[in-house]
Biopython code that builds the backbone (N, CA, C, O; Angstrom):
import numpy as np
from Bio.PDB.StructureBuilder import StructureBuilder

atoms = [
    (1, "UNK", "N", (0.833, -1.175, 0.000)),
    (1, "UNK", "CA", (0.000, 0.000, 0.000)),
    (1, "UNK", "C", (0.883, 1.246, 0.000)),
    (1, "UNK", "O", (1.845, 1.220, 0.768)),
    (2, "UNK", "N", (0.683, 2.400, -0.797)),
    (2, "UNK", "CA", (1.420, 3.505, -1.065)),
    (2, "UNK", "C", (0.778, 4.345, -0.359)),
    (2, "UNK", "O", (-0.440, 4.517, -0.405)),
    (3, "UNK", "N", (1.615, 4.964, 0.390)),
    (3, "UNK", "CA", (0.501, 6.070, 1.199)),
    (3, "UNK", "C", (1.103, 7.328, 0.444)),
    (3, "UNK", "O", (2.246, 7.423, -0.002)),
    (4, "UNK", "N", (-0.001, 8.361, 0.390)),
    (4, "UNK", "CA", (-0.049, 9.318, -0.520)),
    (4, "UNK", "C", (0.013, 10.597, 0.277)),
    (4, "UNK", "O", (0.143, 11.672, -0.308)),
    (5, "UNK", "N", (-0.073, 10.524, 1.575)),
    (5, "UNK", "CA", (-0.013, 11.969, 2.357)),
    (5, "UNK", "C", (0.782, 12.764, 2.091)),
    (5, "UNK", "O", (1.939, 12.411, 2.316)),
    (6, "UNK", "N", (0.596, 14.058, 1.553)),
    (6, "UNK", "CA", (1.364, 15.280, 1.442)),
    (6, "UNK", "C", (3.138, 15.175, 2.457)),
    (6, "UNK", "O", (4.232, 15.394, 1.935)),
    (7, "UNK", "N", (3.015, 14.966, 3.256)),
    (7, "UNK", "CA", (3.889, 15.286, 4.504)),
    (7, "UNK", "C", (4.817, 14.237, 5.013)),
    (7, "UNK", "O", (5.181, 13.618, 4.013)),
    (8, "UNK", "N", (5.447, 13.670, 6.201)),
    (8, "UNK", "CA", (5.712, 12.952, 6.706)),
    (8, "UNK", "C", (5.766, 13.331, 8.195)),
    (8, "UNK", "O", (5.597, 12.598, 9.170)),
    (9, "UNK", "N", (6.015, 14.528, 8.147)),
    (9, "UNK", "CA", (5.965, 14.712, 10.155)),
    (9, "UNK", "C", (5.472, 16.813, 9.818)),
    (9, "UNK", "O", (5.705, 17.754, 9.059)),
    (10, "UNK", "N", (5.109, 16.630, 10.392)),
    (10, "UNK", "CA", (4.035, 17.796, 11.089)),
    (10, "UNK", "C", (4.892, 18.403, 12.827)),
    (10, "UNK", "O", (4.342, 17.869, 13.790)),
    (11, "UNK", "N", (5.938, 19.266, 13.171)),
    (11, "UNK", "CA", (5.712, 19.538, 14.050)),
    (11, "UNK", "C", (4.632, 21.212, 14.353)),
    (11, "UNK", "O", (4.561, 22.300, 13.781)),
    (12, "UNK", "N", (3.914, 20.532, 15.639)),
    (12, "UNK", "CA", (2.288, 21.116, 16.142)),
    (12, "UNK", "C", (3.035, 21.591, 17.379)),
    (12, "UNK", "O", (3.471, 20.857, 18.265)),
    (13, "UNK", "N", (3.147, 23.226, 17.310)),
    (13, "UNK", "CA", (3.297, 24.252, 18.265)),
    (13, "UNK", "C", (5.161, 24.320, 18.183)),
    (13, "UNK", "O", (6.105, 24.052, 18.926)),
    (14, "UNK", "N", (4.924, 24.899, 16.666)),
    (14, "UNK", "CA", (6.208, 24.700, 16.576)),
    (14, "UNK", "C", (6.535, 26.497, 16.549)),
    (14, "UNK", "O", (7.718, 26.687, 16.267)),
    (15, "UNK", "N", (6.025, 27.354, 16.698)),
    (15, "UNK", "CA", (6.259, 28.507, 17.825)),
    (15, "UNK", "C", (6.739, 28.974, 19.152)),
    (15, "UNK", "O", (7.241, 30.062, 19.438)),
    (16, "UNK", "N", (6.481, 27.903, 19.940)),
    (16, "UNK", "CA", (6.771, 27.751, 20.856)),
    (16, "UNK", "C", (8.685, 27.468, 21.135)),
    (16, "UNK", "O", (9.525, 27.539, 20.238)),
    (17, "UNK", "N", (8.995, 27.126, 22.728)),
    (17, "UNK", "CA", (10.420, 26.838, 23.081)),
    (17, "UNK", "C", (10.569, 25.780, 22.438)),
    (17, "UNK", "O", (11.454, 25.897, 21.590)),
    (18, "UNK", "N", (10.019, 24.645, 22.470)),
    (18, "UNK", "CA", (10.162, 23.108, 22.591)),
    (18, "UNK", "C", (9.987, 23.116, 21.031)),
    (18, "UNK", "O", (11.001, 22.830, 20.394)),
    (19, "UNK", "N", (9.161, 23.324, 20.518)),
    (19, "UNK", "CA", (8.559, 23.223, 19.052)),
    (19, "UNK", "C", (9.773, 23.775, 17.910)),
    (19, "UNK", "O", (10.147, 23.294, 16.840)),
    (20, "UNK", "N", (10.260, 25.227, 18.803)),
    (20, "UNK", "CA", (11.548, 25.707, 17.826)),
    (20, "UNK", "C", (12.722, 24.564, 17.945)),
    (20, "UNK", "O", (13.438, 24.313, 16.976)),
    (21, "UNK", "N", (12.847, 23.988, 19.024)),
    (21, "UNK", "CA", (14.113, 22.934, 18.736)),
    (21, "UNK", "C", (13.829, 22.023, 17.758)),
    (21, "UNK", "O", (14.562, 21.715, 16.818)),
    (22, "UNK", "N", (12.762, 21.610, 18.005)),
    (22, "UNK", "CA", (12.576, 20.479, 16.808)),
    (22, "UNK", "C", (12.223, 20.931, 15.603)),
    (22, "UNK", "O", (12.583, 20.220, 14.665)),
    (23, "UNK", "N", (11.910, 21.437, 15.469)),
    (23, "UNK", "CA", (11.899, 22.423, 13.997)),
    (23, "UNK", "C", (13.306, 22.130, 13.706)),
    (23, "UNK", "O", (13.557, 21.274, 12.858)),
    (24, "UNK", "N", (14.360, 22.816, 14.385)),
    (24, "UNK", "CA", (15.569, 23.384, 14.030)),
    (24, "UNK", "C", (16.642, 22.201, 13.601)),
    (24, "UNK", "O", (17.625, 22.308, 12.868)),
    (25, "UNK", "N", (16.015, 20.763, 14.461)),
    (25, "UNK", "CA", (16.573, 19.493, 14.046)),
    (25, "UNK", "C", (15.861, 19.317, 12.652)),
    (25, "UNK", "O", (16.548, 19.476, 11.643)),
    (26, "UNK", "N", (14.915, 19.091, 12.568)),
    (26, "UNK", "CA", (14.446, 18.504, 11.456)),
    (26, "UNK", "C", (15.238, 19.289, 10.046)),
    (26, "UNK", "O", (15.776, 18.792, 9.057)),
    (27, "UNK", "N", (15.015, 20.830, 10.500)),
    (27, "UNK", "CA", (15.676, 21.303, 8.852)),
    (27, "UNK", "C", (17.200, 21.168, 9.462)),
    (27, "UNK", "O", (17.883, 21.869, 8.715)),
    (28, "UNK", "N", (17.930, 20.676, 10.327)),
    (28, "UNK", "CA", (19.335, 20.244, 9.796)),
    (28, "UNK", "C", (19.278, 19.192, 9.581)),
    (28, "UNK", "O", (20.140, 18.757, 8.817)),
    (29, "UNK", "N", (18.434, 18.403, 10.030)),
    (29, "UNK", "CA", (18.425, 16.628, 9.231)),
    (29, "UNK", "C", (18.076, 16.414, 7.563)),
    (29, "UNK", "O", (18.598, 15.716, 6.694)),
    (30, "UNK", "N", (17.081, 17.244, 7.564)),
    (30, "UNK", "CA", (16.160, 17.084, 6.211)),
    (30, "UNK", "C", (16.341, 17.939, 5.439)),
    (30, "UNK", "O", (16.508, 17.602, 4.267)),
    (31, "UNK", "N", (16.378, 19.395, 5.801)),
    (31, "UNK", "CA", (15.495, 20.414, 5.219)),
    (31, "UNK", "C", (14.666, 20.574, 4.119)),
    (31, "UNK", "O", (13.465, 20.396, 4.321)),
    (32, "UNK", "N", (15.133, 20.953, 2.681)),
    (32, "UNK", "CA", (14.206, 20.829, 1.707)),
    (32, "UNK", "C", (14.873, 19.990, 0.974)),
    (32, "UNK", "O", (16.048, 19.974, 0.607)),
    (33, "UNK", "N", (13.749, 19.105, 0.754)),
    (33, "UNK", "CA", (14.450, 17.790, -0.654)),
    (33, "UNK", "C", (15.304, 16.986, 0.556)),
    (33, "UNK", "O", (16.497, 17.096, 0.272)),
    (34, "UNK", "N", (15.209, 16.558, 1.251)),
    (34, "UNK", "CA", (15.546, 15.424, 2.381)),
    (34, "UNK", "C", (14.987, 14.104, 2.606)),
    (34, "UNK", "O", (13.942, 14.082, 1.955)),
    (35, "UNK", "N", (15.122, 13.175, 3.098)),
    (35, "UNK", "CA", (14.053, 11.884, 2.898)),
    (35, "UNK", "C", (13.028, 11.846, 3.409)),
    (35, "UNK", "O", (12.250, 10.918, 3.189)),
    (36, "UNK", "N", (12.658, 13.162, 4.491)),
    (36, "UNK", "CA", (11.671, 13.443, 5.137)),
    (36, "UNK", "C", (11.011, 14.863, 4.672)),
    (36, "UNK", "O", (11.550, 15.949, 4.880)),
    (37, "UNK", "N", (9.816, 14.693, 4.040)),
    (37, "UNK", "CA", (9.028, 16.157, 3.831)),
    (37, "UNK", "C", (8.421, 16.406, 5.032)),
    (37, "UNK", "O", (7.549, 15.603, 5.363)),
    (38, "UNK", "N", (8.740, 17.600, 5.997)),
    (38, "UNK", "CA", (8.465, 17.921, 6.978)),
    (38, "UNK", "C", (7.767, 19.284, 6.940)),
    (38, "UNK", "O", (8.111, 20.300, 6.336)),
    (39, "UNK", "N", (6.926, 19.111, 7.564)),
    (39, "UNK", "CA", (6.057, 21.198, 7.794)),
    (39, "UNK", "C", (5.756, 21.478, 9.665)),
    (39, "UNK", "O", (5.569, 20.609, 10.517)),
    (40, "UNK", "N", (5.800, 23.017, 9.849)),
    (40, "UNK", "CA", (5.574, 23.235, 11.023)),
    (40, "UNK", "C", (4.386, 23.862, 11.015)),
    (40, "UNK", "O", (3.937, 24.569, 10.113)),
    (41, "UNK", "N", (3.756, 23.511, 12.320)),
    (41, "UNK", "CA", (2.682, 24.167, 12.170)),
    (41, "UNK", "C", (1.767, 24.969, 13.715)),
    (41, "UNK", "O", (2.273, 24.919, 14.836)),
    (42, "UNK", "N", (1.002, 25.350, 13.559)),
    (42, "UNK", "CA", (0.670, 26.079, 14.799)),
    (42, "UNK", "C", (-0.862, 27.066, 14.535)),
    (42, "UNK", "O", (-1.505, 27.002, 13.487)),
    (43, "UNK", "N", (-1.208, 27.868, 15.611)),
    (43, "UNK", "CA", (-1.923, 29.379, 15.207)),
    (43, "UNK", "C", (-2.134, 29.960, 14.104)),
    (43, "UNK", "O", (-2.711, 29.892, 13.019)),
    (44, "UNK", "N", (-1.469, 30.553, 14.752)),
    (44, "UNK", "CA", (-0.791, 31.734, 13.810)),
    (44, "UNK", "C", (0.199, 31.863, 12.527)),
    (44, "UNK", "O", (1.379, 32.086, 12.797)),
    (45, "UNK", "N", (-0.201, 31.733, 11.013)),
    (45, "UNK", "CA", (0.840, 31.722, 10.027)),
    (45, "UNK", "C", (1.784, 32.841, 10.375)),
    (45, "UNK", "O", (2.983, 32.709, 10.621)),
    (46, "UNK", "N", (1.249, 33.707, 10.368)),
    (46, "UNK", "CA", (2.268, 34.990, 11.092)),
    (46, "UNK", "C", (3.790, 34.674, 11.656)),
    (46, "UNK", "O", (4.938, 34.851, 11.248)),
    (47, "UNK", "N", (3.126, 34.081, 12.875)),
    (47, "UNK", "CA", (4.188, 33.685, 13.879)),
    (47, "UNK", "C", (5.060, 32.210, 13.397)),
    (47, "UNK", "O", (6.235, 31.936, 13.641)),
    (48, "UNK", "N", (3.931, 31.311, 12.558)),
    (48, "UNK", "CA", (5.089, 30.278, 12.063)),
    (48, "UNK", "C", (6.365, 30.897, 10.979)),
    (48, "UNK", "O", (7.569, 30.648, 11.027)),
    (49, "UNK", "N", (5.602, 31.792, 9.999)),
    (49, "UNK", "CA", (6.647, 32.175, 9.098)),
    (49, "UNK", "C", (7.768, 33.015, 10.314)),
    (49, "UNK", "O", (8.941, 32.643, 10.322)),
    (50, "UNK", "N", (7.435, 33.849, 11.049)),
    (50, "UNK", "CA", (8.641, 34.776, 12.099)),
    (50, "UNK", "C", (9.375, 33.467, 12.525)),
    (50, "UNK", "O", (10.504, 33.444, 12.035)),
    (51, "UNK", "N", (9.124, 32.500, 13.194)),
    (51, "UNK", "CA", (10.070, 31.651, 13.376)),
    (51, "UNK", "C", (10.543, 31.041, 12.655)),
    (51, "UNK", "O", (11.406, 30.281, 13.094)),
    (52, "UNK", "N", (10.242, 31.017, 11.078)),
    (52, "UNK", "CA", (10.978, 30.116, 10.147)),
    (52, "UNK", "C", (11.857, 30.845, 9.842)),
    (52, "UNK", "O", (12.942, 30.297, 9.651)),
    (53, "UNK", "N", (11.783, 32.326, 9.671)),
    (53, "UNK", "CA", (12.721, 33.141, 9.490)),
    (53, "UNK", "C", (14.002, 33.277, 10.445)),
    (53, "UNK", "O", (15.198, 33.050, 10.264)),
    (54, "UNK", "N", (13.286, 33.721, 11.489)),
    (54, "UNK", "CA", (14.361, 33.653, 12.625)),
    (54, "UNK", "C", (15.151, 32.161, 12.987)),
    (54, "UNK", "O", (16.009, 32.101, 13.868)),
    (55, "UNK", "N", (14.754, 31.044, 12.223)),
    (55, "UNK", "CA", (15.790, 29.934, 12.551)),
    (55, "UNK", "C", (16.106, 29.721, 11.128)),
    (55, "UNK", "O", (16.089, 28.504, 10.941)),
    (56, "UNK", "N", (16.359, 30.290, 10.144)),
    (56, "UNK", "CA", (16.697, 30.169, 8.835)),
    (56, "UNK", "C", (16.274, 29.029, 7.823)),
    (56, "UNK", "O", (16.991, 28.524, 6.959)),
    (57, "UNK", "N", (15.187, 28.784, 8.063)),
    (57, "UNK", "CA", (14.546, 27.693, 7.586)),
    (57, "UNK", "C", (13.623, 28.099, 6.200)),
    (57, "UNK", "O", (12.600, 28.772, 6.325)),
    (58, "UNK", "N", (14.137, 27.576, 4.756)),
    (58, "UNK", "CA", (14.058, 28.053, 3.486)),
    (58, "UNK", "C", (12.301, 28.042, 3.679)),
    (58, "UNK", "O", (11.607, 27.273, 4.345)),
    (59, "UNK", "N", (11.918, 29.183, 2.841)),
    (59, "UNK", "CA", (10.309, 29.399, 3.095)),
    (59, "UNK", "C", (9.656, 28.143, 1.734)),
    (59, "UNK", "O", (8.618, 28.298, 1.091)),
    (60, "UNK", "N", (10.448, 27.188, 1.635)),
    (60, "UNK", "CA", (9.780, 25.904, 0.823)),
    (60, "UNK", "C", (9.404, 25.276, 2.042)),
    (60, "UNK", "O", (8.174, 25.223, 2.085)),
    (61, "UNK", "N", (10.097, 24.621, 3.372)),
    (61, "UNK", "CA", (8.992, 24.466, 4.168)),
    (61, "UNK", "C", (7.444, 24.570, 4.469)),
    (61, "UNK", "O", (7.072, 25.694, 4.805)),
    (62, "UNK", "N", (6.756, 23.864, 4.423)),
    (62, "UNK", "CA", (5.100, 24.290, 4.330)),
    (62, "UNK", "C", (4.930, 25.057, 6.411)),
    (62, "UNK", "O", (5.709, 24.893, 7.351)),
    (63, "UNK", "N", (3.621, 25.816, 6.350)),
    (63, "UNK", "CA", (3.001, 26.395, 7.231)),
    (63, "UNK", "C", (2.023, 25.694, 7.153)),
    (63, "UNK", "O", (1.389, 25.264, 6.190)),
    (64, "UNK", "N", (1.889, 25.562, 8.522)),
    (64, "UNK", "CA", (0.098, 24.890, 8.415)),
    (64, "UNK", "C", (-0.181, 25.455, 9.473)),
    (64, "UNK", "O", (0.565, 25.375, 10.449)),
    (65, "UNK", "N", (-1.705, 26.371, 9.483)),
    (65, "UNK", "CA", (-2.321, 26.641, 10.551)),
    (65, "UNK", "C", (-3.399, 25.735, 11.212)),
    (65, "UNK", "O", (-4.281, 25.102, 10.632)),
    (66, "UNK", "N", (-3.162, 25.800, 12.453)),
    (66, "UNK", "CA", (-4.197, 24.633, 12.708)),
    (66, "UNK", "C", (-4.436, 25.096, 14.469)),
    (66, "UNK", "O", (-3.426, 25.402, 15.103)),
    (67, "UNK", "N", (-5.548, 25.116, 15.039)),
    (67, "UNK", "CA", (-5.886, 25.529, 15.710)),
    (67, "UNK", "C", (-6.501, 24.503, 16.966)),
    (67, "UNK", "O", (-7.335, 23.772, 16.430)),
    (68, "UNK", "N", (-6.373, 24.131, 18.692)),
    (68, "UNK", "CA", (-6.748, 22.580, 19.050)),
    (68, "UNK", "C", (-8.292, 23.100, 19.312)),
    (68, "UNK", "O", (-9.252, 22.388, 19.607)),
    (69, "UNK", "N", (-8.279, 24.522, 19.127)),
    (69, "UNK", "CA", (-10.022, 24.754, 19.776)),
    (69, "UNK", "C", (-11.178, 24.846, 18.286)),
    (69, "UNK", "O", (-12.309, 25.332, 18.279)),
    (70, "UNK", "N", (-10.368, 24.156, 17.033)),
    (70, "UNK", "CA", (-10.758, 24.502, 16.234)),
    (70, "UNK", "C", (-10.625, 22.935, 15.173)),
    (70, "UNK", "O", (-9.761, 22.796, 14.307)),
    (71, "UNK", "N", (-11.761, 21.824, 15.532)),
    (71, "UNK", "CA", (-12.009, 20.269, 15.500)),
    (71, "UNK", "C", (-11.089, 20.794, 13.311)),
    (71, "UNK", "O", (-9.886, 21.032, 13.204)),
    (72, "UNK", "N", (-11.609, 20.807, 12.638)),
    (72, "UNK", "CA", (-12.116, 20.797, 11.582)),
    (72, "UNK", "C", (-10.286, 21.437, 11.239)),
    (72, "UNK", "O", (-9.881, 21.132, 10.117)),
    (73, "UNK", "N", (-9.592, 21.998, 11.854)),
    (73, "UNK", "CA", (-8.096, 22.552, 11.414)),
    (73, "UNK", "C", (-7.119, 21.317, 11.961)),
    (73, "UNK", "O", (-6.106, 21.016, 11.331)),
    (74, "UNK", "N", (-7.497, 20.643, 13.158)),
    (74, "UNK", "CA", (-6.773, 19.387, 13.365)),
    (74, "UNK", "C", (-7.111, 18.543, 12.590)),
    (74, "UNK", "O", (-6.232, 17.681, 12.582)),
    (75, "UNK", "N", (-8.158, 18.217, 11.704)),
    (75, "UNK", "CA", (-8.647, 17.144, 10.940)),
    (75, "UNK", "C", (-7.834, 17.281, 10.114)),
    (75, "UNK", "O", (-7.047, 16.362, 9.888)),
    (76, "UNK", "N", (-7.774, 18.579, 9.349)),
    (76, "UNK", "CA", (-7.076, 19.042, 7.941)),
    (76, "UNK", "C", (-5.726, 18.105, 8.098)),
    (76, "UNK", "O", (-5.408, 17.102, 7.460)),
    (77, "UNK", "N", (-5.049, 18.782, 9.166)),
    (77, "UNK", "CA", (-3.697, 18.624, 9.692)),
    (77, "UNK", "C", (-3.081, 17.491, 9.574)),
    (77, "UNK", "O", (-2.072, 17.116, 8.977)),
    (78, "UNK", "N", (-4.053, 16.889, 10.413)),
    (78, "UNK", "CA", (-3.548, 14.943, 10.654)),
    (78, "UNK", "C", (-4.164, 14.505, 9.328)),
    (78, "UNK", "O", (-3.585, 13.429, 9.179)),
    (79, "UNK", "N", (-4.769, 14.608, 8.529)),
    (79, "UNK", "CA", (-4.883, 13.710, 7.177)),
    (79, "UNK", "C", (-3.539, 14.314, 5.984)),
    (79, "UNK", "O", (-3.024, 13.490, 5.229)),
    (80, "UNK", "N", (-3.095, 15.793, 5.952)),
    (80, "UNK", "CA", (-1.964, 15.389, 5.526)),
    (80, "UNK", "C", (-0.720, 15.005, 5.886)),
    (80, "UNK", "O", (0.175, 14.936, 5.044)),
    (81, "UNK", "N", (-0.518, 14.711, 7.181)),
    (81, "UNK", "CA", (0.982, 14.097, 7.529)),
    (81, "UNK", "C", (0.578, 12.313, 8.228)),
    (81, "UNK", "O", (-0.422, 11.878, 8.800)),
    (82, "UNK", "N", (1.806, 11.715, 7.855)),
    (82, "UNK", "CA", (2.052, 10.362, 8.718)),
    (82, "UNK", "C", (2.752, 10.764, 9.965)),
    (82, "UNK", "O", (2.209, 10.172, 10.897)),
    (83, "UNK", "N", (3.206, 11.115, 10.160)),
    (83, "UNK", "CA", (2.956, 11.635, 11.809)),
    (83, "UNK", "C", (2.964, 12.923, 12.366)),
    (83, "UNK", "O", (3.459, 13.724, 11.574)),
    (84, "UNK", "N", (2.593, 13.452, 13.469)),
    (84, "UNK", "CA", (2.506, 14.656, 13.954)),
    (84, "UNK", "C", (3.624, 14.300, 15.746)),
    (84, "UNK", "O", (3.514, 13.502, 16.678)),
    (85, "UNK", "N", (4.514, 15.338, 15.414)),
    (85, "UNK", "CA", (4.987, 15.480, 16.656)),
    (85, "UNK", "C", (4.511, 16.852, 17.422)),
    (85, "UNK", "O", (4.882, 17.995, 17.158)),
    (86, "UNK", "N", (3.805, 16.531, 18.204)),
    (86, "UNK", "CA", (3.177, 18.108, 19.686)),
    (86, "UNK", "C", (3.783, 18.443, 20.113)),
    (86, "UNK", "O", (4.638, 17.701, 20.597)),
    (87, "UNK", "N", (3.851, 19.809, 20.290)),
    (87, "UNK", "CA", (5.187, 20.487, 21.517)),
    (87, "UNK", "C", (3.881, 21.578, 21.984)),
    (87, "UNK", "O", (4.256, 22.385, 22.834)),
    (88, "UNK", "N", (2.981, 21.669, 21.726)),
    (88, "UNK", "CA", (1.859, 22.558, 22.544)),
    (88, "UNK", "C", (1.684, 22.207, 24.129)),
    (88, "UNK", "O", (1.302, 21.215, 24.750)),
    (89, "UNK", "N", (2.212, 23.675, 24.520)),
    (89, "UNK", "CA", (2.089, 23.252, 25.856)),
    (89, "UNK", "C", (0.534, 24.063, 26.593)),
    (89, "UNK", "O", (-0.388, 24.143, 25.782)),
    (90, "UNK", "N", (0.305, 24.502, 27.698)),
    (90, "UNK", "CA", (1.635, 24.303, 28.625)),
    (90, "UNK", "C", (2.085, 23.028, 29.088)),
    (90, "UNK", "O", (1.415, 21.999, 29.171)),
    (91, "UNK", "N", (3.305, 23.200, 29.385)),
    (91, "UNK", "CA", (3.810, 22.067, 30.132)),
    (91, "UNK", "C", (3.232, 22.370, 32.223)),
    (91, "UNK", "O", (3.194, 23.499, 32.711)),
    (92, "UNK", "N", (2.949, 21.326, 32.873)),
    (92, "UNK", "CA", (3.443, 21.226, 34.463)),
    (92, "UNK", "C", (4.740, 20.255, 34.625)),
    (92, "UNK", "O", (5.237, 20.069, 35.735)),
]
sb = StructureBuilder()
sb.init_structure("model")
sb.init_model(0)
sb.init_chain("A")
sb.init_seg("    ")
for serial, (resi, resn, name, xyz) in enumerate(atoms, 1):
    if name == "N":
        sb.init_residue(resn, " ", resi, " ")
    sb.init_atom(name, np.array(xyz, "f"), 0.0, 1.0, " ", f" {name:<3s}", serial, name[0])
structure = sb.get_structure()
């Protein structure tokens, strides 16, 4: 079976502290044209593109807005990636 999903990993609250590290691994592992098509995603496009900028991450990276109080933007989300890694906190 060929799976056809846009993506391969999705990091969700990747604005955030936790979310910018892994971001920042993935585009030195992968970045664009890597064995992994990776996108970050969060809120605010705004704030995902400011942090893609501010960690130098080529704007071929995808944005995905996606919202947890908002059923129908997580749906979007998780049907195009095979996995999603969360860094939405807060943390205790």
């Amino acid at each position: 079976m060929h799976d056809t999903r846009e993506l391969g990993i999705i990091v969700y609250g990747a604005t955030g502290y936790t979310g910018k590290l892994v971001a920042e691994y993935l585009n030195n592992q992968y970045g664009v044209g890597g064995a992994v098509r990776w996108a970050m995603a969060g809120r605010s496009a705004d704030k995902l593109a400011a942090v893609r900028d501010e960690l130098g991450i080529a704007t071929e990276i995808p944005l995905v807005v996606a919202d947890a109080s908002d059923p129908a933007s997580i749906r979007d989300m998780v049907q195009r990636t095979r996995v999603i890694i969360t860094t939405v906190g807060p943390y205790q």
